[in-house]
MIZA-974590 format. One record per residue: x, y, z of N, C-alpha, C in turn. Coordinates in steps of 0.001 Angstrom, whole numbers, plus 500000, padded with zeros to 6 digits. Example, Ala and Ser with C-alpha at 12.3 -4.5 7.8 and 13.67 -1.06 7.14 Angstrom:
BEGIN
513190494310507800512300495500507800513200496700507800/512850497750507080513670498940507140512900500030507870/
This chain:
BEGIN
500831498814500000500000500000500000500873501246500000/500637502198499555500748503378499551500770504373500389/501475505381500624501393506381501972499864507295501831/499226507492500329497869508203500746496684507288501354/497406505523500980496075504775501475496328504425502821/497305504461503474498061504468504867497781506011505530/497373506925505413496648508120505345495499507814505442/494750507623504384493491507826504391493009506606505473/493711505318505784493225504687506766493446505042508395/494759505778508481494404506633509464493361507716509879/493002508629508842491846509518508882490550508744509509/490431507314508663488977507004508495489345506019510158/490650505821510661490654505457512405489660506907513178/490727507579512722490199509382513464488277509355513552/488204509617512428486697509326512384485871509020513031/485880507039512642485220506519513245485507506426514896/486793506561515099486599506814516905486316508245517540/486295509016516516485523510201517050483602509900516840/483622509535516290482082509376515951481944508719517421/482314507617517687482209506728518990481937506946519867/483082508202520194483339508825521425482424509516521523/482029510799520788481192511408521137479687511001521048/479547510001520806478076509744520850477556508379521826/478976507674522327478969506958523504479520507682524513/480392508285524503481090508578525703480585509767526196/480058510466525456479629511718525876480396513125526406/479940514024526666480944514985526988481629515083528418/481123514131529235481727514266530509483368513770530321/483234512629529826484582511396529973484850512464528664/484538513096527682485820513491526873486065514775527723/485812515907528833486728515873529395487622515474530436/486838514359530989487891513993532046489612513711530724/489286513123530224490684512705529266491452513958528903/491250515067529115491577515991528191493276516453528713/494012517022527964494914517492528569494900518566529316/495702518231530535495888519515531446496340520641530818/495937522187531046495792523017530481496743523480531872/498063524427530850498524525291531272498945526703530874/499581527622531677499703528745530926500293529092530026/500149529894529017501098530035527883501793531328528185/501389532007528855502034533488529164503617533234529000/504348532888529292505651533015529220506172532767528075/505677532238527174505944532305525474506368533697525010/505349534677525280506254535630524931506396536882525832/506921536749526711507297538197527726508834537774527708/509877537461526610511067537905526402511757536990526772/511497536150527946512154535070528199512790533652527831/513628533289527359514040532484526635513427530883526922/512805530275526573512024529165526893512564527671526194/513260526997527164513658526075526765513099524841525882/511851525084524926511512524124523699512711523765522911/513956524707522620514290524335521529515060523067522139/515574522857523227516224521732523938515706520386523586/514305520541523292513666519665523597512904519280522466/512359520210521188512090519998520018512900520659519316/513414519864518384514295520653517399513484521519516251/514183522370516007514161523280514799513874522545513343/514882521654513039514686520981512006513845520427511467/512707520020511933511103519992511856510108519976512625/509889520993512293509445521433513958507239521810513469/507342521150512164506271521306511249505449520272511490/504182520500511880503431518860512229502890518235510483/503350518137509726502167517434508174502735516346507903/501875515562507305501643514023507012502859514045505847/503459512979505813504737512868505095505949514041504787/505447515020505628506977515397506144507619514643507495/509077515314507874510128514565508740508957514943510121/508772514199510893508007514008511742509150515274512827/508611515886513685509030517220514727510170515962515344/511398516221515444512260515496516043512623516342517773/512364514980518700512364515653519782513299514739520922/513681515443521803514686515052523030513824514833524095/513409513986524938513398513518525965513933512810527119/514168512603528236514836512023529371513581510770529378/514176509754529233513657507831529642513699507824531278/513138506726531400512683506287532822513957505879533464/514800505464532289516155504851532392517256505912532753/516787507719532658517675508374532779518471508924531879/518203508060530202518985508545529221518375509416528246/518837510101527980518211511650527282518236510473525530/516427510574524803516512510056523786515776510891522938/516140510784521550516158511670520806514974510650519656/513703511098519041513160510642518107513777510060516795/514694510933516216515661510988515001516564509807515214/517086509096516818517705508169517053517831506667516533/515955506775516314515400505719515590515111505199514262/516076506435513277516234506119512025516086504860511653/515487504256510215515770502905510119514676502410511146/514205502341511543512834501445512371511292502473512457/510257501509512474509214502031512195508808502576513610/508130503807514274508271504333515085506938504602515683/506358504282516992504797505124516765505243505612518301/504563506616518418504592507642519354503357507674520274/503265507144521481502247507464522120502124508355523460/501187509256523224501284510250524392500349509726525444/500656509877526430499517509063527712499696509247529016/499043509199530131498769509927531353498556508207532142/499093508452533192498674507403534154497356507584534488/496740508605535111495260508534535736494204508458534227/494490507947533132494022508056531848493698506543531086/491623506159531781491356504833531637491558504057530229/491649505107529458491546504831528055492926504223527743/494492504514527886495797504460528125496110503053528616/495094503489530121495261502136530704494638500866529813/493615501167529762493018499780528459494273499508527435/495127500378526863495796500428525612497252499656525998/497412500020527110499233499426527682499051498128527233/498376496884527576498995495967527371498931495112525872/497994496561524783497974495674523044499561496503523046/500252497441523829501301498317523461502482497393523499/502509496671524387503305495767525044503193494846524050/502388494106523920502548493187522903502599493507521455/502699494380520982502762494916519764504446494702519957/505176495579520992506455496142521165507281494425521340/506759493166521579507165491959522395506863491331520988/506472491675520021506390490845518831506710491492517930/507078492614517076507935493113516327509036493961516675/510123493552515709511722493764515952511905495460515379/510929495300514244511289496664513412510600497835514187/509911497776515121508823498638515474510216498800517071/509739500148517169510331500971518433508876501860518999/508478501815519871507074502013520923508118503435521851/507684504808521675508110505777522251506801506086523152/506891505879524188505511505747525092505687507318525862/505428508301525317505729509651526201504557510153526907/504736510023528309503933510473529743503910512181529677/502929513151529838502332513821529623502504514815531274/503255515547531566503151516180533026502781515569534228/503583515119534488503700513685535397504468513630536076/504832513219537474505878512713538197506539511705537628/507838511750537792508525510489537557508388509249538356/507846509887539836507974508435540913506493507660539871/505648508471539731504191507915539575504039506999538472/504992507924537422505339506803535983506247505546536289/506891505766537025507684504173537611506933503527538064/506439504307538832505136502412539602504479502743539229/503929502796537739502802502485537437503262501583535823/504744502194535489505043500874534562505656499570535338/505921499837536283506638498649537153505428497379537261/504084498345538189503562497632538103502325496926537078/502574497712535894502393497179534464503624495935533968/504123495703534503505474494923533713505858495488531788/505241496593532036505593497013530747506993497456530233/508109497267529464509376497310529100509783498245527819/508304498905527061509470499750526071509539500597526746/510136501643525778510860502732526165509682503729526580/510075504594527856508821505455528614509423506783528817/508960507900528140510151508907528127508738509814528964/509970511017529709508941512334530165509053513414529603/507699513830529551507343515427528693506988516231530248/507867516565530877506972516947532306506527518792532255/506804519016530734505767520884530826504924520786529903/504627519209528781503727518949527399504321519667526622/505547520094526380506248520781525488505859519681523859/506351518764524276506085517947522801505218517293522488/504121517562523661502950516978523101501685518229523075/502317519056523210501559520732522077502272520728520593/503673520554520401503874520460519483503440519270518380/502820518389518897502063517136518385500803517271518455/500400518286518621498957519096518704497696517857519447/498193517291520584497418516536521309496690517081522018/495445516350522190494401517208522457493274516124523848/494185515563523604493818514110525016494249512973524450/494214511766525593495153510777525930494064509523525572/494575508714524832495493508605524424495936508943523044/497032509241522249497590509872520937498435509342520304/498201508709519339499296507720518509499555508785517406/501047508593517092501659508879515676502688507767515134/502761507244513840503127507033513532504277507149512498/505464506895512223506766507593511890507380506066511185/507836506224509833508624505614509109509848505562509405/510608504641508125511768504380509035513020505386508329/512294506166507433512733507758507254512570509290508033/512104508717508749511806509722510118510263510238509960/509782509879508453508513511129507708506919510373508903/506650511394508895504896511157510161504624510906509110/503626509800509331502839509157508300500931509302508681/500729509775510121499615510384510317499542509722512238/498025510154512222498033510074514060496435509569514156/496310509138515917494936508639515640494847509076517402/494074510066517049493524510484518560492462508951519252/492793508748520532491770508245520935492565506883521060/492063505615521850492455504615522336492424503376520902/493669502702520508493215501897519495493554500204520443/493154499068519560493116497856519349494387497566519127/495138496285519811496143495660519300495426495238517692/494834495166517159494091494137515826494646495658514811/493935496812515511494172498118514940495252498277514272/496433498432515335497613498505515632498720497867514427/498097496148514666498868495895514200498540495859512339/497234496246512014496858496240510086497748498047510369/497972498957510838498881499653510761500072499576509967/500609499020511009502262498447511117501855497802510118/501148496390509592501516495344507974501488496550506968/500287497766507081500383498448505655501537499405505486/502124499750506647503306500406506450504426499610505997/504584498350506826505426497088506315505038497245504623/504432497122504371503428496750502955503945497990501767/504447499417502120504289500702501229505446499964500460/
């Protein structure tokens, strides 16, 4: 398949789990999910604001088959990892909150997605969060990929997330290949990954 039909099957994910949501879930639970809202004031009263540390310049553009926003984060492990690191492997990006039921449903198709393909790298990025809270709560997930912290949502405004949970997906040219707001299916997940396998 093709990157517009790998597109357009992301869109028609978007969709239909927006249709879902809002007409099962209703407006309460879409906002409990929502992202915490903070201030933006300091953007511009002169002060130098450490994004660029943390998202690079070099694409710093959110669109579908351009180089996906390459970004720096600190792992659970302590080691500062970089998106761009993962050249050469297929990449999906998930943004997610511990107190976030939807997330929680999703960890363990994440896990097994990440426990059965070699080419796939699972960037699981926690959303303004304690670090103690994200440890025991992957600890006591036995979950093992990689769990990086966004602890001001710096890169997950720049990923224009809008609640938890948020998949993107990233080739093994770095290029975003599209995103799917909302909680998916290991079954989901993985006709993803074959049609990208598949371009």
């Amino acid at each position: 398949m093709n990157r517009k039909v790998i597109a357009i099957m992301l869109i028609a994910l978007v969709l239909v789990w927006g249709l879902y949501f809002f007409t099962m879930e209703g407006n309460k639970e879409a906002k409990e999910e929502k992202l915490p809202q903070q201030d933006v004031v300091e953007e511009n009263n002169g002060d130098s604001v450490d994004t660029e540390e943390v998202v690079d310049k070099e694409a710093s553009e959110l669109a579908i088959d351009k180089l996906a926003p390459n970004f720096t984060l600190e792992s659970l492990d302590g080691e500062m990892v970089s998106l761009k690191d993962y050249r050469g492997k297929i990449v999906l990006i998930n943004f997610w909150a511990t107190w976030c039921k939807f997330c929680d449903q999703e960890m363990p198709d994440l896990q097994r997605l990440h426990q059965e393909n070699d080419d796939l790298v699972i960037l699981a990025v926690d959303v303004m969060e304690e670090r103690e809270e994200v440890e025991k709560y992957i600890e006591k997930g036995g979950y093992d990929f990689k769990v990086l912290l966004d602890p001001k949502g710096e890169v997950a405004r720049t990923y224009l997330v809008g609640g938890f949970p948020t998949s993107y997906f990233v080739d093994e040219d770095g290029m975003l290949l599209g995103g799917v707001p909302g909680m998916m299916t290991y079954a989901q997940m993985n006709q993803i990954l074959e049609d990208i396998r598949g371009n």
